[in-house]
MIMAR-556543 format. One record per residue (C-alpha): residue in three letters; x, y, z. Coordinates in steps of 0.05 Angstrom, whole numbers, plus 32768, in hexadecimal, padded with zeros to 4 digits. Example, Ala and Ser with C-alpha at 12.3 -4.5 7.8 and 13.67 -1.06 7.14 Angstrom:
2
ALA80F67FA6809C SER81117FEB808F 
end
This chain:
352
UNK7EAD80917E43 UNK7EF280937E29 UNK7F2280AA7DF2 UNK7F4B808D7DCD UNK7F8680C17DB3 UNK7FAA80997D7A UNK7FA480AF7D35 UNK7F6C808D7D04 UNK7F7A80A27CC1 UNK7F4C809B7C7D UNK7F6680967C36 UNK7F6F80E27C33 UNK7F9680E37C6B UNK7FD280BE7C4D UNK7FF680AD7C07 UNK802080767BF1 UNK806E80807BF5 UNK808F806A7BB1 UNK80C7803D7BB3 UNK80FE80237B83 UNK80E07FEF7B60 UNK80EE7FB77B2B UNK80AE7FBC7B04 UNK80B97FE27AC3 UNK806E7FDD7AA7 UNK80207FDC7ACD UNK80137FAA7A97 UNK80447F757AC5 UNK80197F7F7B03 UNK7FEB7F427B16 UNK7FAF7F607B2C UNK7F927F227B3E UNK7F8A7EF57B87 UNK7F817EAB7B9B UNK7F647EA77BD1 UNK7F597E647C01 UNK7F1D7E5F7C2F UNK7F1D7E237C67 UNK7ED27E137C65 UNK7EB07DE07C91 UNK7EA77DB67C56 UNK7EEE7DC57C3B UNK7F177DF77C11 UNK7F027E267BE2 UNK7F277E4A7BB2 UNK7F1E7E807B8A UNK7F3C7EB77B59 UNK7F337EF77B3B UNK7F387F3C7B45 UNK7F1D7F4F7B87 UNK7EFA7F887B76 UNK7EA87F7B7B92 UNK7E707FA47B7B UNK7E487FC17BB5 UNK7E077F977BC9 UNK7DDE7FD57BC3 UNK7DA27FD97B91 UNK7DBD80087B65 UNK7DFA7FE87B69 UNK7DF67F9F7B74 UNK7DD07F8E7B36 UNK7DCF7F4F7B08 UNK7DEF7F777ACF UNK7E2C7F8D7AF5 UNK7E397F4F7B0C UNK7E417F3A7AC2 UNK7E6A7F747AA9 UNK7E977F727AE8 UNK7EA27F1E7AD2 UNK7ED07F3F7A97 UNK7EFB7F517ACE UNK7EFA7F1C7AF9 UNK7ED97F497B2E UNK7E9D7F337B5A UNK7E567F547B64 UNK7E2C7F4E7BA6 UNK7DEC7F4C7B8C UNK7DB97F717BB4 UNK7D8B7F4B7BE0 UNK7D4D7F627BBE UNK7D497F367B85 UNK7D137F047B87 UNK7D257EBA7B80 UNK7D017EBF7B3B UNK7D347EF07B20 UNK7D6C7ECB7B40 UNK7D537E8C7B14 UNK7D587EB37AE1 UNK7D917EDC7AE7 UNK7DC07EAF7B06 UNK7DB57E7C7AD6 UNK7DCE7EB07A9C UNK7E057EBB7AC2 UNK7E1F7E777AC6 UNK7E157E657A7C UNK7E387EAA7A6C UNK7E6E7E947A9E UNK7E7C7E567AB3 UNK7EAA7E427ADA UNK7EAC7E8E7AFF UNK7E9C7E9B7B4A UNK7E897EE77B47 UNK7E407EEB7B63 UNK7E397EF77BAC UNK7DF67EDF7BC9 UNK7DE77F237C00 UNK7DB37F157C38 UNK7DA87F477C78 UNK7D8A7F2E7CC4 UNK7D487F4D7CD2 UNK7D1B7F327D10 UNK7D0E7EE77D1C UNK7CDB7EE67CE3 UNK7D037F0A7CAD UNK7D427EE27CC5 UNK7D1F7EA47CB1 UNK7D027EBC7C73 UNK7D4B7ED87C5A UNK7D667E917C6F UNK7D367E707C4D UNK7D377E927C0B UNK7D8C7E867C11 UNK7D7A7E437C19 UNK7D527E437BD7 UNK7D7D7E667BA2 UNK7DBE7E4E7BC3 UNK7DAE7E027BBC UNK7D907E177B69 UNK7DD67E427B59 UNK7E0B7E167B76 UNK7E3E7E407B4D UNK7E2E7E807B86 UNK7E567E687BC5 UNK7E5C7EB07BE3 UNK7E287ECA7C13 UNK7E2A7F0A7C31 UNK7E127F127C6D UNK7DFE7F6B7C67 UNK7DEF7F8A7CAD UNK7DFE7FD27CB9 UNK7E127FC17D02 UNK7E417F8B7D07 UNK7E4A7F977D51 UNK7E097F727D75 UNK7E107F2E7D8D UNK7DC77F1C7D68 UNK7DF97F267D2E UNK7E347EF67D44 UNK7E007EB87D4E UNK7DDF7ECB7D06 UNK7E257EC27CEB UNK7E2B7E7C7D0F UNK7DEB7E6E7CFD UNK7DF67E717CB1 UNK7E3D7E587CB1 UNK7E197E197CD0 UNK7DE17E167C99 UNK7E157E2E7C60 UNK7E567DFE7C6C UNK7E657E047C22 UNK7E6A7E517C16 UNK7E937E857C2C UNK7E7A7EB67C56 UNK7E847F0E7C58 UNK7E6C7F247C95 UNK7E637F727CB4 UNK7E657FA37CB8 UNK7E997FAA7CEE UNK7ED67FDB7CEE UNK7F017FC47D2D UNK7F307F8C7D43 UNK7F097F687D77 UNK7EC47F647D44 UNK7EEF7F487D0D UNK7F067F0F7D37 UNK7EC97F037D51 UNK7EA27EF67D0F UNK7ED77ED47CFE UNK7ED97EA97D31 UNK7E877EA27D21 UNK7E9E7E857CE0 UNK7EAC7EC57CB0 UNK7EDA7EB87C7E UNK7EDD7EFF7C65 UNK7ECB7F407C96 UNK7EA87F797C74 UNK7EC77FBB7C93 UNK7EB37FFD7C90 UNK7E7C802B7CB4 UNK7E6F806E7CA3 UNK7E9C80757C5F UNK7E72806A7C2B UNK7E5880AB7C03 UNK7E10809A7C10 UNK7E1B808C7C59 UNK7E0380BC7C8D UNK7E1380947CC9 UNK7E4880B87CE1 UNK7E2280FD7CE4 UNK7DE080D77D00 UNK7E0280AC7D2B UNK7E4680C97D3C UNK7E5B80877D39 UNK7E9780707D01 UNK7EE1805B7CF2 UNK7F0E807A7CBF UNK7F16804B7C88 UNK7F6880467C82 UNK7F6980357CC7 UNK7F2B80077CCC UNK7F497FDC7C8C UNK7F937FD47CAC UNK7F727FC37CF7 UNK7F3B7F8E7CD9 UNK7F757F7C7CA6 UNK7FA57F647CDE UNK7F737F457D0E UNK7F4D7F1B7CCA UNK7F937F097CAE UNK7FB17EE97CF4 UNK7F707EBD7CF2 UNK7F7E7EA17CA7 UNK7F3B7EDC7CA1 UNK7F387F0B7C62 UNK7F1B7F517C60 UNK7EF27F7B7C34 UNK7EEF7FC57C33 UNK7EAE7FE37C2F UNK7EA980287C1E UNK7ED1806B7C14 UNK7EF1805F7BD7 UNK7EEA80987BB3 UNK7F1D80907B7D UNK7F47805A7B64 UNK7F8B80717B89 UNK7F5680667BC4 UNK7F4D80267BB4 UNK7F99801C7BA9 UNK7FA780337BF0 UNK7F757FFE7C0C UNK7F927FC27BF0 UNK7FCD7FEE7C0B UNK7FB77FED7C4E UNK7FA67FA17C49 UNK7F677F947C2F UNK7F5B7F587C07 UNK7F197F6C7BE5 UNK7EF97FAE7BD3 UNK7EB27FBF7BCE UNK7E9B7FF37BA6 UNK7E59801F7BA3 UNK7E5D806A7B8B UNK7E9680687B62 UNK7E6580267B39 UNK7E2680577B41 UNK7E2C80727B00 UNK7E2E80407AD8 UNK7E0E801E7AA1 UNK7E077FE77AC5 UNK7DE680037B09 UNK7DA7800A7B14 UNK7D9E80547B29 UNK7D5C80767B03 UNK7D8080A47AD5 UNK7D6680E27AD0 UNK7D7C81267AC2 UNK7DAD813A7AF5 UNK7DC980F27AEE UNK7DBF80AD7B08 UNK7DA380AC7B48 UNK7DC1808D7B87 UNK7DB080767BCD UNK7DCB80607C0C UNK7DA880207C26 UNK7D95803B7C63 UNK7D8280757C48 UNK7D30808E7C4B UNK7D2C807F7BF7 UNK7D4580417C0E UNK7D1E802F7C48 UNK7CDC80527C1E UNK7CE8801E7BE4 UNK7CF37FDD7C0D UNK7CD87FE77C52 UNK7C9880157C4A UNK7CBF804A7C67 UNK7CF9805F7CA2 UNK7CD180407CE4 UNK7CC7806F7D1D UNK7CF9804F7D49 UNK7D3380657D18 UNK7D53809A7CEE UNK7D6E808F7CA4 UNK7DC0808A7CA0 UNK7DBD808B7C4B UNK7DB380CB7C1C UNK7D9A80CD7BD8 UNK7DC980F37BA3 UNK7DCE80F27B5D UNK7E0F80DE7B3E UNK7E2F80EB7AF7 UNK7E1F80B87ABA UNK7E6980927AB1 UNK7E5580607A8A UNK7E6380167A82 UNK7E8880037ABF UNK7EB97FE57A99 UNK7ED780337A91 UNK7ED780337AE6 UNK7EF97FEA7AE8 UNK7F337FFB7AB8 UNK7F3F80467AE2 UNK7F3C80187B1F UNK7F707FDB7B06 UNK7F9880127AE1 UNK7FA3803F7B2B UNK7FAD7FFB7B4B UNK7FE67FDD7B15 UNK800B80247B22 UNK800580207B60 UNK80297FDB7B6C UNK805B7FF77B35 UNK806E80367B63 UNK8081800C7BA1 UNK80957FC77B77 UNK805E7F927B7E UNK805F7F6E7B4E UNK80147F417B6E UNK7FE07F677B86 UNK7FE47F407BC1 UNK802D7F5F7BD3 UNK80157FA67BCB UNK80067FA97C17 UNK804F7F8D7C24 UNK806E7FBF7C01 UNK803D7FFC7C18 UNK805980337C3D UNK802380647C4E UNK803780AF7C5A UNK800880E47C7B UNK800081247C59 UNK7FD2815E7C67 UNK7FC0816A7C17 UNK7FBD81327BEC UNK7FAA81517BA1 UNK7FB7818F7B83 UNK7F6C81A57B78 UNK7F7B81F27B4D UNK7F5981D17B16 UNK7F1781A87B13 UNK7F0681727ADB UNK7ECD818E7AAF 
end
């Protein structure tokens, strides 16, 4: 056993530090990112907004995916759709928008049986949709070294798609998917507003700190990083392209939407964690004896199309980069100064 005393600090722990800036107007902000990925088969490029719709089944869904193209914004699309509905649906996509690179193919690691069956089903609607070169490769443990081979296995059988890996949220982890042949690291355990892990398991990372730590260790590898979870607002997600992330995924604050596919009812749209018992019950046949469920259920306020969400979001993130003088999104972590505070909002009054 041992401690570690240094600080780890999550989004509420801080706020960003204006600065004198040169950028009279959000509306000069570029809120959009090249990025280059060195793939075994060569480079890949791609740009948008790297904003990524959670690859939950409320969430992940065919129909944000298409909304979030307005934006230039990516969706990964739950692993539960059958290769039918991907023939279908993928095939709208890419007459509705060619040329775009938004859908992310998600696939988990089950046993040696279900491991072949998710590789084989990749294998299938990968080689029909060669406009999808993302795959995401979902675990909720990123730490087991069944994991690490998996990601070498599919980097060898993949050579022509970029690869998210995780979850993971420390140094060592992120180098070592990376090293496995992860392009981008998925970070974040505990955060999200479905998770339970944390208060089942004890185990978890504060997200500020998780983002900069992966951030540092993905970037000195020519690696990128995703944050995964705990955005609960979008000056959250303005502090973790702060803290140097270089993609976003969202859940809860999409959950609400039009587009999601939560059953609406009358306290709201409803909304699960993927390990939680709905979950488990609606995939799995149940939570299996050996385990305990890390997800809750909730229901969350209608919001609307998530174009509403996506213009709060770019609108927090323009200011943002206007308070401390980026004028690219990429620079915002450059010219991020975090400060820690004990209060971050002035809560007398609540929103009706």
């Amino acid at each position: 056993m041992k401690i570690e005393d240094d600080v780890k600090l999550d989004f509420a722990d801080v706020l960003i530090r204006p600065k004198r800036s040169n950028l009279d107007s959000r509306s000069k902000v570029d809120v959009e990112r090249t990025f280059k990925f060195k793939l075994p088969s060569g480079e890949f490029v791609w740009r948008g907004v790297p904003i990524v719709a959670a690859n939950m089944d409320t969430v992940g869904t065919f129909e944000m995916a298409n909304s979030l193209a307005d934006y230039g914004a990516m969706c990964a699309i739950h692993k539960y759709y059958s290769e039918e509905d991907w023939g279908r649906e993928a095939s709208s996509w890419l007459r509705k928008h060619s040329g775009l690179c938004g859908l992310i193919y998600t696939m988990g690691m089950g046993n040696d049986s279900t491991t072949l069956t998710e590789i084989q089903k990749a294998e299938k609607i990968l080689n029909a949709h060669k406009h999808v070169r993302f795959i995401c490769l979902d675990v909720a443990n990123g730490y087991t070294e069944k994991f690490v081979n998996y990601v070498k296995t599919i980097r060898g059988l993949f050579p022509d798609h970029v690869i998210i890996a995780g979850n993971v949220v420390t140094r060592e982890m992120t180098e070592a998917l990376i090293l496995s042949g992860a392009n981008i690291i998925k970070a974040g355990i505990g955060p999200g507003s479905v998770c339970t892990t944390r208060k089942v398991a004890g185990v978890g990372y504060p997200q500020l700190s998780c983002i900069m730590e992966c951030a540092d260790a993905a970037h000195g590898l020519g690696g990128y990083v995703l944050s995964d979870g705990g955005c609960t607002c979008p000056g959250d997600v303005a502090k973790a392209f702060g803290a140097g992330a270089d993609f976003i995924m969202i859940g809860g604050m999409f959950a609400g939407t039009d587009e999601s596919a939560g059953q609406e009812t009358e306290n709201g749209k409803e909304f699960y964690g993927m390990s939680s018992a709905t979950a488990m019950e609606k995939h799995s046949g149940g939570v299996a004896t050996y385990r305990a469920a890390e997800g809750k259920k909730v229901f969350v306020k209608k919001t609307g199309p998530v174009a509403n969400i996506m213009q709060q979001i770019l609108g927090g993130v323009r200011s943002a980069c206007t308070y401390v003088g980026a004028a690219r999104l990429k620079d915002l972590s450059k010219c991020t100064t975090f400060i820690r505070v004990n209060r971050q909002l002035n809560n007398i009054f609540q929103e009706n």
